[in-house]
GUPAVO-367058 format. One line per 10 residues: number of its first residue (from 0); for each residue x, y, z of C-alpha. Coordinates in Angstrom, 1 decimal, m for minus. Layout:
GUPAVO-367058
NUM	X:Y:Z  ...
END
This chain:
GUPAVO-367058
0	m8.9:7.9:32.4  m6.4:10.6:31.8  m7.6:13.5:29.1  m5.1:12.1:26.2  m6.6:8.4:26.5  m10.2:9.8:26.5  m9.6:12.1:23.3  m7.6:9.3:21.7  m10.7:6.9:22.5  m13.2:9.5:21.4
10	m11.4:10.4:17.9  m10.8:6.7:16.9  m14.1:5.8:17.7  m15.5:8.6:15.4  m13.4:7.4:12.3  m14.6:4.0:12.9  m18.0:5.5:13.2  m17.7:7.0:10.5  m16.0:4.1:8.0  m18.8:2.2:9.5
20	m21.3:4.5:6.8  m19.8:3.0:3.9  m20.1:m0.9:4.6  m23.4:m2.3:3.5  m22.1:m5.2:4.5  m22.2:m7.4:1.1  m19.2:m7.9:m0.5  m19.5:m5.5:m4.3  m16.7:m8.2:m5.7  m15.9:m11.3:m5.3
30	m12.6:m10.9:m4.7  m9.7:m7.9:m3.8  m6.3:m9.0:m5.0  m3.2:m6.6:m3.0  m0.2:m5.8:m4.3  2.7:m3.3:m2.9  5.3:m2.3:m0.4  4.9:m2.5:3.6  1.9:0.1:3.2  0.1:m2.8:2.5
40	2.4:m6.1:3.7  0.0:m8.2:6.6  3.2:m10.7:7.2  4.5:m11.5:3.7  7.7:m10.3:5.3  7.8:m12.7:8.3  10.0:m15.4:7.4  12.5:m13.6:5.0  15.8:m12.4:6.2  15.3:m8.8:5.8
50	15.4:m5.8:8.1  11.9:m5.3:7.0  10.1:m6.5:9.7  6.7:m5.5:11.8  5.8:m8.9:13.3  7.2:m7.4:16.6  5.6:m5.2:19.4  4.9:m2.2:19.3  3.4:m3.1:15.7  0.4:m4.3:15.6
60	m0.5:m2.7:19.6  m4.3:m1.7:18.3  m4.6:m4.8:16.0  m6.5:m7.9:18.1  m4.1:m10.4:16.9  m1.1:m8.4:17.5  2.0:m8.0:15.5  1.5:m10.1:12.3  3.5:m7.9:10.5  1.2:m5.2:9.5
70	3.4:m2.0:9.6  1.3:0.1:11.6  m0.3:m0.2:15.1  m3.9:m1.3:13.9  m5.2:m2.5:10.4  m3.2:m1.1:7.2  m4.5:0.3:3.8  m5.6:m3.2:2.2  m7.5:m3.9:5.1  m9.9:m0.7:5.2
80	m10.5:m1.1:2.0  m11.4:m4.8:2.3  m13.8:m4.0:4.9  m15.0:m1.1:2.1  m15.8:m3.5:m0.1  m17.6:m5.5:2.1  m15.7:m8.3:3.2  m16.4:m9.8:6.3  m12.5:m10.9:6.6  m9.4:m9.5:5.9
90	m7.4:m10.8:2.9  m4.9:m13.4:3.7  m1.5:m13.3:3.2  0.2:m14.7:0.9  2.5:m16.6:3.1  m0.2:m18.2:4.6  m2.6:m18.9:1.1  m0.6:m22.0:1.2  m3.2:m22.9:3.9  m6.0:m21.3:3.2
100	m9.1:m23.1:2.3  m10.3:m22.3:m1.6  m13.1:m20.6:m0.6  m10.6:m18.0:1.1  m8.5:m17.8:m2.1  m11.2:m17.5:m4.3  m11.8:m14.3:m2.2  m8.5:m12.8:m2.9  m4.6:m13.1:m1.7  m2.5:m10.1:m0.1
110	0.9:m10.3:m2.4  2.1:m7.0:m0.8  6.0:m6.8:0.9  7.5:m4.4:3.2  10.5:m2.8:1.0  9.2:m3.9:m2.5  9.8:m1.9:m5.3  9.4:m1.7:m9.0  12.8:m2.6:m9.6  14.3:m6.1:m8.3
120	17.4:m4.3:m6.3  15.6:m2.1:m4.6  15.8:m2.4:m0.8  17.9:m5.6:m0.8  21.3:m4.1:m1.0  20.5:m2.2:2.4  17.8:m3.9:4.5  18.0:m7.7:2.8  15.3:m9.5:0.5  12.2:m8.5:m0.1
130	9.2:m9.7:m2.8  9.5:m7.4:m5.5  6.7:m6.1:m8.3  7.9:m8.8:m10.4  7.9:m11.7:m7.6  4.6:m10.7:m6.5  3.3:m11.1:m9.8  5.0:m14.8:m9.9  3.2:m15.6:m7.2  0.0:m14.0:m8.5
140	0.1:m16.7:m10.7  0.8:m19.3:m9.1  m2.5:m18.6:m7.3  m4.7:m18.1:m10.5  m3.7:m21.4:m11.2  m4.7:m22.9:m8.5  m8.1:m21.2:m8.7  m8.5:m22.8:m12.0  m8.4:m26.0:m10.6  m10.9:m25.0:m7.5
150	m13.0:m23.9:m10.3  m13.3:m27.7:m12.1  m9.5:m27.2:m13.8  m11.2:m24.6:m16.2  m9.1:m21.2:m17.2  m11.9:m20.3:m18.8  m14.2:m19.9:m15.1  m11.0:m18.3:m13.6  m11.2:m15.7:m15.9  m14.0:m15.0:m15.8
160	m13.7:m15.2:m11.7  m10.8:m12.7:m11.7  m12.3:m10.4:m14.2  m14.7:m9.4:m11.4  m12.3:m8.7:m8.8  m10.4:m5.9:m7.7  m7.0:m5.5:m7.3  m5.2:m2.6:m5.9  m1.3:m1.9:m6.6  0.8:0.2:m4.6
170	4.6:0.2:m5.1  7.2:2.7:m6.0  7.8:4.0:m2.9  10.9:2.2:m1.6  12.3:3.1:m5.6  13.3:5.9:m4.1  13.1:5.6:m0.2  15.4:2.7:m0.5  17.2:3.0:m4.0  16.9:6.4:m5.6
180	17.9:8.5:m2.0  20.5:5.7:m1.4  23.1:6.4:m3.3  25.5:4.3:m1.5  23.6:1.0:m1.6  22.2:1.7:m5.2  24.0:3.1:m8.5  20.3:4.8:m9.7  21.0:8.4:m8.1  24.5:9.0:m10.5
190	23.2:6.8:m13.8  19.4:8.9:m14.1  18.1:12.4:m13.6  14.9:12.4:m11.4  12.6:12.3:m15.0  14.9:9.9:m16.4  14.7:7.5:m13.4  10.8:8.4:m13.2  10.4:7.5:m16.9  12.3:4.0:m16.3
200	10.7:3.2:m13.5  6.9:3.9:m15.1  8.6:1.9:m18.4  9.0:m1.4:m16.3  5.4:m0.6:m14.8  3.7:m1.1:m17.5  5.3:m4.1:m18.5  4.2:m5.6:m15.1  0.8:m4.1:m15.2  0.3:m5.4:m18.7
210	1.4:m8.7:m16.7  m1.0:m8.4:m14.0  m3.6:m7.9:m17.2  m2.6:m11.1:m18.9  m3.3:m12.6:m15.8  m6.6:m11.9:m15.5  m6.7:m8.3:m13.8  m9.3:m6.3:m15.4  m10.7:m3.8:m12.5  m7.3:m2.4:m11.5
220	m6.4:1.0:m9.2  m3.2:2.0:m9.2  m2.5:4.3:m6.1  0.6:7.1:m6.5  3.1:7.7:m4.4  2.5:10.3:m1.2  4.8:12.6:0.2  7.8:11.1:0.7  9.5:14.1:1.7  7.5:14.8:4.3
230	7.7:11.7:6.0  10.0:11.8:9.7  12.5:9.3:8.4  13.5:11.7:4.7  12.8:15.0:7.2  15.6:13.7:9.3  18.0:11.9:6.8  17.4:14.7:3.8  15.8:17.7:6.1  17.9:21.3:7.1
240	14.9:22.2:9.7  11.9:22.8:7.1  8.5:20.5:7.4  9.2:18.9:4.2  11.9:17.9:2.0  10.3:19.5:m1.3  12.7:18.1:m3.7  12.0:14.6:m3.0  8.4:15.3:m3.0  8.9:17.0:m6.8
250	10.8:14.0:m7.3  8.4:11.6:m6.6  5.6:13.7:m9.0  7.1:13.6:m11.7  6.8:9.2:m11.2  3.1:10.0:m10.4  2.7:12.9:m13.0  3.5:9.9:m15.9  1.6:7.2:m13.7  m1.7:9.4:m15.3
260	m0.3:9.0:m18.2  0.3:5.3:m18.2  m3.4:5.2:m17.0  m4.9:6.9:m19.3  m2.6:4.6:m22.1  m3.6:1.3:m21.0  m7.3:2.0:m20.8  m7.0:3.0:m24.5  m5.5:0.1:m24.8  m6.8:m2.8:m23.3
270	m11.0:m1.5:m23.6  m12.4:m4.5:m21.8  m10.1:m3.3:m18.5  m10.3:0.1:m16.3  m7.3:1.5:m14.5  m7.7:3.8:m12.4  m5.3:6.6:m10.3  m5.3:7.3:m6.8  m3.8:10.2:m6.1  m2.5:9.2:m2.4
280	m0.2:12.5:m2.3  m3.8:14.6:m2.3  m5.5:11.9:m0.2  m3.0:12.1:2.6  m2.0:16.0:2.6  m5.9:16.6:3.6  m6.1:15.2:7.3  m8.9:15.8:10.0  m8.1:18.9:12.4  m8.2:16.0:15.1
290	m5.5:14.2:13.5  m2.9:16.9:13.6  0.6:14.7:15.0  3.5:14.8:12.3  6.6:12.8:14.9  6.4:9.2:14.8  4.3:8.0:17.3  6.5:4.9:18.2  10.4:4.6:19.7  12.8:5.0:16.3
300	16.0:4.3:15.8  18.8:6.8:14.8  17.2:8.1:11.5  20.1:10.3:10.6  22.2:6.8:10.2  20.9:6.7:6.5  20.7:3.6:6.0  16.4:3.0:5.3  15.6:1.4:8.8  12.5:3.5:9.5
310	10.9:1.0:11.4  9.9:1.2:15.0  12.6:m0.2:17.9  11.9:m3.4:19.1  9.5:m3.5:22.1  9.9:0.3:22.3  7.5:2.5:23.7  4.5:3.7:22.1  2.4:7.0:22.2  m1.2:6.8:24.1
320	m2.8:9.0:21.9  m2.5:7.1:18.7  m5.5:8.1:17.4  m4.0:12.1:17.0  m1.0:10.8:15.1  m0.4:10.8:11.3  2.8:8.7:11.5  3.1:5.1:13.4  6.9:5.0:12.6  9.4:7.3:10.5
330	7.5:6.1:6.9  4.1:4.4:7.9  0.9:6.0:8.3  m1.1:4.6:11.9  m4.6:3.3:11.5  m6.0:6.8:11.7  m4.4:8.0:8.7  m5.1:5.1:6.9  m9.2:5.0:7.7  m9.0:8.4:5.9
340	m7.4:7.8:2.7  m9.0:4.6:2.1  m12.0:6.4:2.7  m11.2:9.2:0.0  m9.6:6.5:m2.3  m12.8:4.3:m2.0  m15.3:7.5:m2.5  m13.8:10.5:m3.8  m14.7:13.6:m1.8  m12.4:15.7:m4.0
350	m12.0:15.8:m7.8  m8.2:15.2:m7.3  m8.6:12.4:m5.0  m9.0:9.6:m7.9  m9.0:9.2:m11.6  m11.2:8.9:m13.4  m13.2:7.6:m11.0  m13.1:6.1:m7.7  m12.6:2.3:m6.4  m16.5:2.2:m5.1
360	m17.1:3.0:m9.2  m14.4:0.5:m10.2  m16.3:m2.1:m8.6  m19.6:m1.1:m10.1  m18.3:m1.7:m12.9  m19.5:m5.0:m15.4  m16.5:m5.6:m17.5  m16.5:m8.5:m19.9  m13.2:m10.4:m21.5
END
């Protein structure tokens, strides 16, 4: 076996190793609800008409069924921390919930879509539709409802059933990757400065999370957004030869800066709920010394075209060493990055990682309606 394949073996199978110390293997809820952007999409995206697609190869090249449309080369961010929190299986899609059995719904539904923002227009006007914040949620409950009627047609059992589960939100990203840095697709850019557009954006937020509440949601973390400028695709489009692009990075903490904020304002608000705040931004700027590649790790596209197709060429080639790469694609994090963050989003191993506490906490936690 050549020396890269050997190292790449050897490093992946010490993460795996060492995600292996957290699962007890008993589920600590009942159920993990997903929603956000293609960090987390596992084939919500599939069917649509968009250029936001991974259900091709290379995606999927270190996952054992493939390319379901997972945008990364193994499992993604909801599934690490499914396995986390001690499920046995990986949360279905939503696509497919349609034919799940109940007991699989009762267990939780992946909402997540590759492009999905915050706001309905983002990503459509360049790449095609997508299932935004506000669709998710739509479809969040239609499946509540149908959990009602598993549960003997009782809303009252539901609630009680979703109150102990877990559901993790990640979105925002494509608000600027495919809105806010578009300026020809999107009007957003010339009608906001970056605090105004972060103050609208966290504004329609909290209407959704205070949807996501009225739904049931009562154990909720809320993850930031990471470093978009440092990401190959904004590097190349935004870039003039430095690592990062450090005014879209200041851009984007000013969104996360108020997303404390809102945090800290709906747990005032609503007592028999806890948000919390991952702070993905300090979760993914620490990575292992074995971890160390910044380029994409499969075949892109022409990045500079501007247009927000960061997604990996068709059949293209892929790197051996996977396991040495931060980035799958120009915006997606491979299954190596993601093991650690869900790792430091799950258990906290700095004060910054999380707030106020972690997700292993969060589900510790006996909330009541």
């Amino acid at each position: 076996m050549p020396m890269g394949l050997k190292v790449c073996h050897l490093v992946l199978s010490l993460i795996l190793m060492d995600l292996s110390k957290w699962v007890n293997g008993a589920e600590q809820v009942p159920c993990y609800f997903i929603f956000g952007d293609s960090l987390w999409d596992n084939g919500n995206n599939n069917a649509l008409s968009t250029k936001a697609k991974a259900n091709y190869p290379p995606y999927g090249i270190d996952f054992p069924e493939g390319a379901t449309g997972r945008f990364t080369n193994g499992r993604n961010m909801g599934d690490i921390l499914a396995q986390l929190l001690g499920f046995e299986n990986f949360i279905p899609s939503f696509a497919h919930a349609s034919n799940a059995k109940d007991q699989e719904i009762l267990r939780g539904v992946n909402y997540a879509s590759g492009g999905a923002g915050i706001r309905n227009e983002t990503t459509r006007n360049n790449l095609g539709p997508v299932i935004s914040m506000d669709m998710q949620l739509q479809n969040h409950q239609n499946t509540a409802s149908r959990i009602a009627k598993i549960l003997g047609n009782s809303e009252e059992s539901a609630a009680k059933h979703l109150s102990k589960c877990i559901y993790s939100v990640g979105i925002g990203n494509n608000d600027y990757i495919n809105n806010y840095l578009l300026p020809q697709f999107y009007p957003t850019n010339s009608s906001y400065t970056p605090d105004q557009y972060a103050t609208v954006l966290i504004q329609q937020y909290s209407l959704q999370l205070k949807t996501l509440y009225n739904f049931g949601a009562r154990k909720v973390a809320l993850f930031g957004l990471g470093l978009i400028g440092c990401t190959p695709g904004c590097i190349a489009m935004y870039g003039n030869g430095t690592s990062c692009v450090e005014y879209i990075n200041n851009e984007v903490q000013m969104f996360n800066t108020k997303l404390v904020s809102l945090v800290d304002e709906l747990n005032n608000n609503f007592q028999d709920t806890k948000f919390i705040y991952v702070n993905t931004s300090s979760v993914s700027s620490s990575v292992p010394a074995t971890v160390i590649n910044t380029s994409p790790c499969c075949e892109v596209g022409n990045l500079t075209a501007n247009n927000g197709v960061l997604t990996c060429i068709p059949s293209g080639t892929a790197c051996p060493n996977r396991a040495e790469h931060i980035m799958w694609d120009a915006a997606h994090p491979t299954e190596a990055a993601y093991v650690m963050m869900a790792e430091r989003s799950y258990k906290a191993q700095l004060p910054s990682d999380t707030y106020p506490i972690d997700i292993h906490h969060l589900a510790q936690l006996n909330l009541t309606n």
